[in-house]
Every structure is written in C-alpha cells, then in structure tokens.
VOGU-3710 file (C-alpha; in Angstrom, 3 decimals, decimal comma):
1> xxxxxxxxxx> -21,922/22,153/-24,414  -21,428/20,165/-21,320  -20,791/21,589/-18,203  -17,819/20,483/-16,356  -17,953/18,076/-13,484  -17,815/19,713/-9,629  -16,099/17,509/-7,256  -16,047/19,628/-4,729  -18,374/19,432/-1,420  -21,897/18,142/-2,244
11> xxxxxxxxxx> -21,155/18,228/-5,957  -20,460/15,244/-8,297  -19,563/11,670/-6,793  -15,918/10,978/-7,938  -14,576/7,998/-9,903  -13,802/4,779/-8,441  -10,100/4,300/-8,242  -7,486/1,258/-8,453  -6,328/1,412/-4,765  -4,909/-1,838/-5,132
21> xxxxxxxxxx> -1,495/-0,815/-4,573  -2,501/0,300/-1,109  -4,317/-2,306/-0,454  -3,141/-4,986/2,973  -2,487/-7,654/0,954  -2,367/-11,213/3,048  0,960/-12,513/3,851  1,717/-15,272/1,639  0,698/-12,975/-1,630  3,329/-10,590/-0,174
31> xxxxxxxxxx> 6,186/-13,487/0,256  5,212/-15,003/-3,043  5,866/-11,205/-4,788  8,990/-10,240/-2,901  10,593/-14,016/-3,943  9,858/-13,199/-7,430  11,169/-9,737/-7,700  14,684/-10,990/-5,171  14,915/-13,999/-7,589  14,461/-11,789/-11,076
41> xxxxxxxxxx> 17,621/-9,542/-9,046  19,808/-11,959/-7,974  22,481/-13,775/-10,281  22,264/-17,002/-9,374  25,002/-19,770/-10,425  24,316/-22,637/-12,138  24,819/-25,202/-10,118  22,542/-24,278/-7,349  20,050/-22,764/-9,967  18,959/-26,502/-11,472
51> xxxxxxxxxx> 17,447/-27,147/-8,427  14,821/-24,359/-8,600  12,439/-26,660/-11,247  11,960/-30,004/-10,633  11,066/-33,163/-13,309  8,144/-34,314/-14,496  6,092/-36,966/-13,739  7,087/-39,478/-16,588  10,562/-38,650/-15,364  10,308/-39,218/-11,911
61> xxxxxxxxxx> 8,606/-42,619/-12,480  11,716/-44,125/-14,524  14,295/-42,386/-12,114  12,501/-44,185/-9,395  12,219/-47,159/-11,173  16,369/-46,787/-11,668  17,346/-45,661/-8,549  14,690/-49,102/-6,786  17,513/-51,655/-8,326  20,267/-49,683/-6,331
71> xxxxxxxxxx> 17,883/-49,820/-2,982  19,801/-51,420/-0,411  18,163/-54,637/0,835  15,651/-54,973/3,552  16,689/-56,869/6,672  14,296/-59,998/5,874  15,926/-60,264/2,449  19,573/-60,208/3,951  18,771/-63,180/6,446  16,700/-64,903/3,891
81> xxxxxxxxxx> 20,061/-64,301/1,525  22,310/-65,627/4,347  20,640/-68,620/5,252  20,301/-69,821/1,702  24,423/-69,465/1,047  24,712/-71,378/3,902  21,923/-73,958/2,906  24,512/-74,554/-0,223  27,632/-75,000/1,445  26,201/-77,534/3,606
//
C-alpha cells in the first residue's frame, strides 16, 4: 500500500496550481472582461442596442454605393453645372 504524500517542510514538492485568477492581468484583458460581464447585466433598449454590431462587408459596399447618388456635389461640378445652364440660355 502506498504511503501517503508529506507536504510538509522538506517533504514532497506540491502540485502546480491554476493561479490564474490571481494573476495581474494587463489592462485591456481587464476592460475587455468587465464590458462583457456590465453588458451581459445591463438591459439595454432597442434602439440604442442595433448599434452594438455593425454590417457586413457585401452590405456596406451597396449602402455606399446608395448613399454615393445622394452625395452632394463637389464645388468643380457645381460651377461646371452653372456655366453650362448659362451656356444654353445664351
């Protein structure tokens, strides 16, 4: 039969243990764990909770491509635009 383990003073070497939860961790891993656990307790309403994800790419190209014909236009377009109405009324 085997004899127990002594841990005492020059006896067996102890176990390695998980100390991570006392470890220093850096800052940002610190931030990034206390935004997750206030944003798991926190009721949040709707309308300021859709802008916590954001689209896709494939999205974000044809919104672009929407929101380009609504631009409004460049300086060099408006004289360019100006001069040529007044080209035709001549």
């Amino acid at each position: 039969e085997k004899t127990p383990k002594n841990f005492r003073l020059g006896g067996d070497i102890q176990p390695k243990r998980d100390l991570t939860r006392f470890v220093r961790w850096p800052r940002y891993i610190r931030l990034q764990r206390m935004k997750k656990i206030m944003l798991m307790r926190l009721k949040m309403p709707p309308a300021i909770h859709r802008f916590n994800s954001t689209i896709d790419k494939n999205q974000a190209g044809s919104l672009l491509r929407l929101l380009k014909k609504y631009q409004p236009e460049t300086k060099e377009a408006k004289k360019a635009r100006l001069s040529e109405m007044a080209q035709q009324k001549k």
